[in-house]
C-alpha positions in Angstrom: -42.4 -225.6 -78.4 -42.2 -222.3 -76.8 -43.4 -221.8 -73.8 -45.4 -218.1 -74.6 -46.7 -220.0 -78.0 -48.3 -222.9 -75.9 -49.6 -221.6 -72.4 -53.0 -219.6 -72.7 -53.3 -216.2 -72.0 -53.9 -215.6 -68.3 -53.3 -219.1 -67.0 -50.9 -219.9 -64.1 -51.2 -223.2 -63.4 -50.8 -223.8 -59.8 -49.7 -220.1 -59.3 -51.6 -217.8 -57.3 -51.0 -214.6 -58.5 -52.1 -211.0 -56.7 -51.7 -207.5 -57.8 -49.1 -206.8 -55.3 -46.7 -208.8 -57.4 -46.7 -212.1 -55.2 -47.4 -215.8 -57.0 -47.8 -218.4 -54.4 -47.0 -221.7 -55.2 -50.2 -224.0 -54.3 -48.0 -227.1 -53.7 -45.2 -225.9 -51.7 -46.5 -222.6 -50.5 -43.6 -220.9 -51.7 -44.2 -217.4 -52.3 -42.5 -215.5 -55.3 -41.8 -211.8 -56.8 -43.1 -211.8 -60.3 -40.3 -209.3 -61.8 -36.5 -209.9 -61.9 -34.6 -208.4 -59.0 -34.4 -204.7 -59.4 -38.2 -204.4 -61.6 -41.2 -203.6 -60.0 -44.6 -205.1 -60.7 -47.0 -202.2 -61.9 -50.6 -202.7 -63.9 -50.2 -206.6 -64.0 -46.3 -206.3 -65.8 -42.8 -205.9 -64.3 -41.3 -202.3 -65.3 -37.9 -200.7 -64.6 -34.6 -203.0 -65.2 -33.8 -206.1 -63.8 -30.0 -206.4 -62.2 -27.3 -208.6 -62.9 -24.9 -208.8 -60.0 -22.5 -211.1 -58.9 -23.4 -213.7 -56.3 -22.4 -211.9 -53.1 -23.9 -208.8 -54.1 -26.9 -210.8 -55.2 -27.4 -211.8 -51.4 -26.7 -207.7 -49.9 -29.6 -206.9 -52.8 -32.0 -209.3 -50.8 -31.0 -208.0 -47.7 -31.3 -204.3 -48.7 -35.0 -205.2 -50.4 -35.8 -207.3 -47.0 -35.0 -203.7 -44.9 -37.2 -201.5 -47.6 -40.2 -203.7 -48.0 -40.2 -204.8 -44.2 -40.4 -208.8 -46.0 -37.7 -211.0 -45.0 -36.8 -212.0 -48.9 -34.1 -214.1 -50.2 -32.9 -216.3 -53.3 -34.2 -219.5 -54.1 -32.4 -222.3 -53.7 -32.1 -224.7 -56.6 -34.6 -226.8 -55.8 -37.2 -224.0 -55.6 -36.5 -222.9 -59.2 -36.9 -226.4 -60.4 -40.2 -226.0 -59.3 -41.0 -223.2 -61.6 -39.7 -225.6 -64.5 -42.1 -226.5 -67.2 -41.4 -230.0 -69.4 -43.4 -228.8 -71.9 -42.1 -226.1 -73.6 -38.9 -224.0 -73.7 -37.5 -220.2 -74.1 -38.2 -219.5 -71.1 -39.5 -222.5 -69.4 -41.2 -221.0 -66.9 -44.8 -219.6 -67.6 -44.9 -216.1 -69.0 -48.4 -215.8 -67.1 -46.7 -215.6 -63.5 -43.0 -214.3 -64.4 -43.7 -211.8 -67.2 -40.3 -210.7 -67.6 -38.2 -213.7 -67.0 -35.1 -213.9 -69.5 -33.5 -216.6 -71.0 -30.0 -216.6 -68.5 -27.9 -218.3 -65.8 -30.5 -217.3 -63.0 -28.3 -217.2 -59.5 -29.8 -219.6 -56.8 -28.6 -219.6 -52.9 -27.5 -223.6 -53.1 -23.7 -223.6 -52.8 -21.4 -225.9 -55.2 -19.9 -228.6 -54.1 -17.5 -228.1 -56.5 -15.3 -224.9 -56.0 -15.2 -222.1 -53.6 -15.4 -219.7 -56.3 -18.3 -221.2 -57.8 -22.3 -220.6 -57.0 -25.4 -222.7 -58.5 -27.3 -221.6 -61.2 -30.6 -222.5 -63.4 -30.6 -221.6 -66.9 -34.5 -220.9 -67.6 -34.5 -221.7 -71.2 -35.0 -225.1 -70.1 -34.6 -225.7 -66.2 -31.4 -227.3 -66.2 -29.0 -226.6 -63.1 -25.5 -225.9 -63.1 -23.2 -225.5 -60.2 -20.4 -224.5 -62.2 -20.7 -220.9 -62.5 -17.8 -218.2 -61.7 -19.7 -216.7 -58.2 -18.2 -212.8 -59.8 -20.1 -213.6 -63.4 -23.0 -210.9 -63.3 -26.2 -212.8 -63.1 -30.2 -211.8 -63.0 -32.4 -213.6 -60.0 -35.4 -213.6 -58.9 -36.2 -213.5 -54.6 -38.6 -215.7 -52.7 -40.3 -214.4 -49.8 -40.4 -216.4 -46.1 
């Protein structure tokens, strides 16, 4: 099933969610932006356009946001995106609730593959599966994690 068809209107699970656009994980304390990189959360919804960059230029965005916000942000590793993973529904698989504009895409990560040089780690959200195979220069949305 889909994941906006099955998860009831204002529930986040073990998300804790404030009006300044921060969801806290419960279990691993984690702490999230809501809206893609390059939205901004506004009235309980993310507004403005996300950004798709290549890898590298993913990590200068973070460090750029980390200067203007005075937050030390970063990407999530792959493991922290696996925890936003529902098994119960698809397209996204990630609650709507908490990441109201997530998009079904290769979503960049900061865990490096193993594989290739010229390869970074991704998670596509319309189900949570990794892949470590992706071209690092292929333009991809992420979203940024907070220390």
């Amino acid at each position: 099933p889909q994941c906006a068809e099955v998860i009831s209107e204002g529930y986040t699970g073990y998300f804790e969610v404030s009006d300044d656009g921060l969801a806290r994980d419960r279990v691993t304390g984690t702490r999230w932006y809501r809206c893609n990189a390059g939205e901004r959360f506004k009235d309980g919804q993310c507004v403005g356009n996300a950004v798709n960059l290549p890898l590298a230029e993913a990590f200068v965005y973070a460090e750029e946001f980390s200067r203007a916000s005075g937050r030390q942000w970063r990407l999530p590793t792959q493991n922290e995106m696996k925890t936003l993973r529902l098994d119960h529904c698809v397209n996204p698989s990630i609650n709507p609730n908490v990441f109201p504009s997530v998009q079904v895409s290769n979503y960049w990560t900061s865990t490096k593959s193993t594989r290739n040089a010229v390869l970074g780690c991704t998670t596509y959200t319309y189900d949570g599966n990794d892949f470590c195979g992706e071209r690092k220069d292929v333009e991809r949305p992420f979203l940024l994690v907070v220390n």
